[in-house]
C-alpha positions as CSV (number, residue, x, y, z in Angstrom):
1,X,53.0,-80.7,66.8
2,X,51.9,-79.0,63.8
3,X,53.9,-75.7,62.3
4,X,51.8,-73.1,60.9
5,X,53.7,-71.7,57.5
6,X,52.1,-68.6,55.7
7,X,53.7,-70.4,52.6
8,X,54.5,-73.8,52.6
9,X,56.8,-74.4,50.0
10,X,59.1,-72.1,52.4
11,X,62.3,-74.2,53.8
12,X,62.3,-71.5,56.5
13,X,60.2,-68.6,58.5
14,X,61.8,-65.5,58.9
15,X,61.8,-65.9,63.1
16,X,64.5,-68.2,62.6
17,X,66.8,-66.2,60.4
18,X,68.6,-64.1,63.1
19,X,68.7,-60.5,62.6
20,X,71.6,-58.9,60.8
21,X,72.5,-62.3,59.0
22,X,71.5,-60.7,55.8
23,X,74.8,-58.6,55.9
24,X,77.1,-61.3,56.4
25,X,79.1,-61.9,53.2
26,X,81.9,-64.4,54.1
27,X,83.3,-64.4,50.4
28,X,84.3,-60.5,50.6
29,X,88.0,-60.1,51.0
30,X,87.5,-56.7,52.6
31,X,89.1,-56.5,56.5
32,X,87.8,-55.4,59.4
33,X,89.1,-52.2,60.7
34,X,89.8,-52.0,64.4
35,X,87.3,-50.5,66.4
36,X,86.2,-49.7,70.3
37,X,83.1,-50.0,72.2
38,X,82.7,-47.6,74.5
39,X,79.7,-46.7,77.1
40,X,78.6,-43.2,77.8
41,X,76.5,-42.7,81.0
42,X,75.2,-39.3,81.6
43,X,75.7,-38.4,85.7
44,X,75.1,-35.7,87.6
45,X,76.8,-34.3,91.5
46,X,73.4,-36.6,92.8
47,X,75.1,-39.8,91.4
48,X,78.9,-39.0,91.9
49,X,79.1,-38.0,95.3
50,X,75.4,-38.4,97.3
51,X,74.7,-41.9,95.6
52,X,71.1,-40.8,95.6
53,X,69.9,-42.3,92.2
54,X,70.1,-45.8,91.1
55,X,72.7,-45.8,88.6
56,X,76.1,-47.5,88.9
57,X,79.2,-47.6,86.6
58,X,78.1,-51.1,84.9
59,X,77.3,-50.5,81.1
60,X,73.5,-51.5,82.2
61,X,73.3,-48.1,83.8
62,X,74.6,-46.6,80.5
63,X,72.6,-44.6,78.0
64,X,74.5,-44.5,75.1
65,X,77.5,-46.5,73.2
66,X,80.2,-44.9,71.3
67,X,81.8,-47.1,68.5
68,X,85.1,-45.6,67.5
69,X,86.6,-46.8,64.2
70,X,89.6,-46.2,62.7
71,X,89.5,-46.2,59.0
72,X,93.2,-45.1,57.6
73,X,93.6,-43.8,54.1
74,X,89.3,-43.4,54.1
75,X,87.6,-40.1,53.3
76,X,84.1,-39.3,54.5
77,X,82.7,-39.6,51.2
78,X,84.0,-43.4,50.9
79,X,82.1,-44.8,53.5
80,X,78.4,-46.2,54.1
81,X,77.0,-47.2,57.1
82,X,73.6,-48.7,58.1
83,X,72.6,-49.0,61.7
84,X,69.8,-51.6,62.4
85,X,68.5,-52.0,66.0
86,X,70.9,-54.5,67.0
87,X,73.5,-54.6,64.3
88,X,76.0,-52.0,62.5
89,X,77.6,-52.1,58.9
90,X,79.7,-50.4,57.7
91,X,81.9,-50.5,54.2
92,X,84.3,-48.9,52.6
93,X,86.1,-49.7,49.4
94,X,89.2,-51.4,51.8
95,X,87.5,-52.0,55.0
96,X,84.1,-53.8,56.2
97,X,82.6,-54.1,59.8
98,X,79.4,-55.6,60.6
99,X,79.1,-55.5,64.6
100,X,76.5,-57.5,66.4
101,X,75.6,-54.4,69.1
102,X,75.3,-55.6,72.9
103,X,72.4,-53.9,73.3
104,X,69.2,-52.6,71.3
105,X,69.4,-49.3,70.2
106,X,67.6,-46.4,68.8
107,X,68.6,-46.9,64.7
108,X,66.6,-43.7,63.8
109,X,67.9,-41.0,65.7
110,X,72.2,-41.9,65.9
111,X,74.8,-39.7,65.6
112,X,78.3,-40.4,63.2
113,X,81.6,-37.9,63.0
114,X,84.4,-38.4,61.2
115,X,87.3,-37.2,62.5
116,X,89.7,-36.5,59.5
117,X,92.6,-35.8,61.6
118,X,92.6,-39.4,63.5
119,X,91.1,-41.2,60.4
120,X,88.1,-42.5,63.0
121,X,84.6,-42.3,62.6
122,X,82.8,-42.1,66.0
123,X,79.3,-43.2,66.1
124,X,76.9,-42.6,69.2
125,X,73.9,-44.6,69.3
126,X,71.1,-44.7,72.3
127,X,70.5,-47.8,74.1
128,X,67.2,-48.8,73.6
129,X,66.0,-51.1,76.9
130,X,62.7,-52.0,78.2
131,X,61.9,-50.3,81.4
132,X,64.8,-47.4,81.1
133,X,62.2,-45.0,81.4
134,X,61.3,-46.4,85.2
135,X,65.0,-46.9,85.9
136,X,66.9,-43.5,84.9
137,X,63.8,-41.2,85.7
């Protein structure tokens, strides 16, 4: 069995790094603020009471997830976040999350609040699944 390499003095191919490993920095002394992952599911009277479309209340039937996290002491201005399709970071000068999502999602077109009252910044990203389109139609 013979491996092709577009460069062979690489030790590695870039397949085999997984995705989001190049934000993992285990020497930062940063913590991780606590945070909630919620999913939203968009449902109409057809689903609640008549049953007549395929969903159901498991998180594969779910359009969107809502990441809630709370970030005491932060302003909106300290923090940075970068969504890719399967990972989020985020940093601030006291805190540092990077989340592994469950699910693909749709990086480009995410949605973040911070809510200044309850020091948490709620993002809402769409799931991103193969076949949706044939399932939630």
């Amino acid at each position: 069995l013979q491996v092709k390499s577009e460069n062979r003095k690489a030790i590695w191919n870039t397949e085999e790094v997984p995705e989001g490993s190049e934000f993992d920095d285990t020497w930062d002394p940063r913590e991780q603020p606590e945070y909630q992952i919620l999913f939203k599911q968009c449902v109409g009277t057809e689903d609640v009471f008549f049953g007549m479309s395929r969903k159901d209340p498991s998180t594969a039937c779910c359009e969107d997830i809502v990441i809630k996290i709370k970030l005491p002491g932060a302003k909106y201005s300290d923090i940075t976040l970068d969504i890719q399709d399967k990972v989020l970071d985020l940093r601030t000068p006291k805190k540092k999350l990077l989340l592994h999502l469950p699910y693909r999602v749709d990086s480009k077109n995410g949605k973040a609040r911070f809510l200044s009252e309850e020091e948490t910044l709620e993002v809402t990203l769409r799931v991103s699944r193969m076949f949706d389109f044939i399932n939630f139609v």
